[in-house]
C-alpha positions as CSV (number, residue, x, y, z in Angstrom):
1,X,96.4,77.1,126.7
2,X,96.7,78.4,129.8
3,X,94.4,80.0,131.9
4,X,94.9,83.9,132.1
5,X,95.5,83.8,128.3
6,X,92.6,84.4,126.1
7,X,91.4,82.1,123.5
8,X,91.5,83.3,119.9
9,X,88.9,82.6,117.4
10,X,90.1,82.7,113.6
11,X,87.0,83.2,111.7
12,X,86.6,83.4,108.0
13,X,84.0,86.6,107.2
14,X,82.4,87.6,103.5
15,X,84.0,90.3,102.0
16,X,80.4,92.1,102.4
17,X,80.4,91.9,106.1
18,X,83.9,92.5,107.1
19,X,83.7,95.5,105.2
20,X,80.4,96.3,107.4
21,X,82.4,95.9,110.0
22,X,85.3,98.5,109.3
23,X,82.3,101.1,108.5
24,X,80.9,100.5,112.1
25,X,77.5,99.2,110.5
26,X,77.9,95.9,112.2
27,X,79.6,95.4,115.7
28,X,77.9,91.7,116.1
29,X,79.0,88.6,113.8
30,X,76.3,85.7,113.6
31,X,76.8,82.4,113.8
32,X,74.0,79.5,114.3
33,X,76.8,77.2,116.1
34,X,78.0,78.9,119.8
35,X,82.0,78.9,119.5
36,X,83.9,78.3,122.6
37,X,84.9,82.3,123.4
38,X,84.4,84.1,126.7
39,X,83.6,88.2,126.8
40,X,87.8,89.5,126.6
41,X,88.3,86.2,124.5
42,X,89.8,87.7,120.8
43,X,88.5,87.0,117.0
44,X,90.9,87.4,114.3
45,X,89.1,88.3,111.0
46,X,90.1,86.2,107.8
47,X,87.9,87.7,104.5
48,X,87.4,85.4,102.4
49,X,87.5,85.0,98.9
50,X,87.8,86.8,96.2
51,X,89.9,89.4,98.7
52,X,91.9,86.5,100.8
53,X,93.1,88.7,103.5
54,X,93.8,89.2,107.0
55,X,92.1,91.9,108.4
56,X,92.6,92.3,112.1
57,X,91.7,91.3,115.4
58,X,88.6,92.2,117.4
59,X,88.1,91.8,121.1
60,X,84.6,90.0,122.5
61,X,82.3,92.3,124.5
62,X,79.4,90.2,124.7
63,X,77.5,86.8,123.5
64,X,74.2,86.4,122.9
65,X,72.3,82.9,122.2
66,X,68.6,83.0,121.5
67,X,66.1,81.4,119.6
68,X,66.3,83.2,116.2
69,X,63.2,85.4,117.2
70,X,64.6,86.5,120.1
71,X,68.1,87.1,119.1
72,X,67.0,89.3,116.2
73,X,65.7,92.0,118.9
74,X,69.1,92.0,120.7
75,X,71.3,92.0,117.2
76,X,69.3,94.0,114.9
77,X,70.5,97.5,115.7
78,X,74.3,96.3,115.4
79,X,73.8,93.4,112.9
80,X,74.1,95.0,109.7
81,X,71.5,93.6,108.0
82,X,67.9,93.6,106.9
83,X,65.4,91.5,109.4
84,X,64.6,89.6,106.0
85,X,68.5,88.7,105.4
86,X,68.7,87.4,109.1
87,X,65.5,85.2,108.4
88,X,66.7,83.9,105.4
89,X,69.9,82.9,107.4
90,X,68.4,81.2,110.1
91,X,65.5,79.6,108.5
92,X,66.5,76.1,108.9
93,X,67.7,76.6,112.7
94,X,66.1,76.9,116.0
95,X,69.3,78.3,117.5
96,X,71.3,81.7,117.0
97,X,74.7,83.7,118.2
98,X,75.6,86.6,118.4
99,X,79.2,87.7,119.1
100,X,79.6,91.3,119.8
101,X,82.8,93.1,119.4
102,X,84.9,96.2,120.6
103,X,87.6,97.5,120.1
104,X,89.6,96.5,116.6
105,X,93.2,96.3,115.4
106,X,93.4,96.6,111.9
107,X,96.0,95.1,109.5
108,X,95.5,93.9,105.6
109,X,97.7,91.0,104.9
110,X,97.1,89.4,101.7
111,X,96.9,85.1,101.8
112,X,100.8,85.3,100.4
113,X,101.5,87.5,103.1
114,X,100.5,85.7,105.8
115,X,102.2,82.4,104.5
116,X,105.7,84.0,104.3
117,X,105.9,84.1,107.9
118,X,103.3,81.6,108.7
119,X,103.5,78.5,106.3
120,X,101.3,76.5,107.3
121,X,98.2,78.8,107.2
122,X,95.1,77.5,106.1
123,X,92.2,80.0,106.6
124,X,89.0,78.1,107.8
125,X,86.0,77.1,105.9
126,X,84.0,78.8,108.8
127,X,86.4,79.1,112.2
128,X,89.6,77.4,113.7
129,X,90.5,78.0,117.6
130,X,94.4,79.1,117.1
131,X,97.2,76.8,119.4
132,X,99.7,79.1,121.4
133,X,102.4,78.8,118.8
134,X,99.7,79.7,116.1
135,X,98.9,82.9,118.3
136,X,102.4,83.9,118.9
137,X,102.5,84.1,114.7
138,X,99.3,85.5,114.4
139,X,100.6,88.5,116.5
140,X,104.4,88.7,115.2
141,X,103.0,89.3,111.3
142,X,99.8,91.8,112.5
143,X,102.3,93.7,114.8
144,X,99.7,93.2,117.8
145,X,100.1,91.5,121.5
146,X,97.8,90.1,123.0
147,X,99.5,90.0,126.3
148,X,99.5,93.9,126.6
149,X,96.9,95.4,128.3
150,X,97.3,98.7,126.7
151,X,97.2,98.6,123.9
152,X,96.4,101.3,121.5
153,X,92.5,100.1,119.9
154,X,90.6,101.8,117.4
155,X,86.4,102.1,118.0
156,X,84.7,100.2,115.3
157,X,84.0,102.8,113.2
158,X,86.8,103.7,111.0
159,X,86.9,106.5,109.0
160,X,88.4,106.0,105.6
């Protein structure tokens, strides 16, 4: 990849959280492993089973890594979740991530969707860094580029 292009993170979410994320209750995903993204890097959001969809792409404002009692005080207004749901997650670790994100574009492809145009989809038990050719797909079927630096963003609360 070169470059001036950013890297693209395709990250499988709970149903529970991307939804969170759509209401605007939670504009930071957590992660106890660090992935390779840069602030203006882009995550595009699988949800996972039972709903098996594509849901969009966010853009990466910031990253935080801390020791779980640290990160919780730079997370927990825009983690959406209780302090006690963010223990239990990172009670076995002495490391946390926080990847916060602006700026969405939203689309709702269904698995069978997304394999029409893109065979060879496999959504990730947890993440997958997409290859050129898989980001040029991932853009044609969601009707989004990258490569444009206007384009039109929604804020990450949506009303519905």
């Amino acid at each position: 990849m070169t470059s001036n292009k950013p890297r693209v993170l395709l990250l499988s979410i709970k149903p529970h959280f991307v939804q969170k994320i759509l209401d605007g209750e939670k504009r930071v995903e957590l992660r106890k492993i660090r992935p390779q993204l840069n602030i203006g890097d882009y995550i595009l959001v699988y949800e996972s089973a039972p709903q098996k969809i594509l849901r969009g792409w966010f853009e990466v404002k910031n990253i935080v890594c801390a020791e779980p009692e640290f990160l919780w005080e730079k997370v927990r207004q825009d983690a959406g979740l209780t302090k006690e749901e963010f223990d239990l997650y990172y009670q076995k670790s002495n490391f946390g991530v926080g990847i916060f994100m602006k700026d969405c574009h939203i689309t709702a492809l269904s698995l069978d969707e997304v394999r029409q145009r893109w065979p060879h989809f496999r959504p990730p038990q947890s993440f997958h860094y997409l290859k050129d050719n898989e980001i040029r797909l991932a853009e044609e079927i969601t009707e989004y580029n990258l490569s444009s630096s206007h384009q039109p963003t929604l804020p990450l609360a949506l009303n519905h």
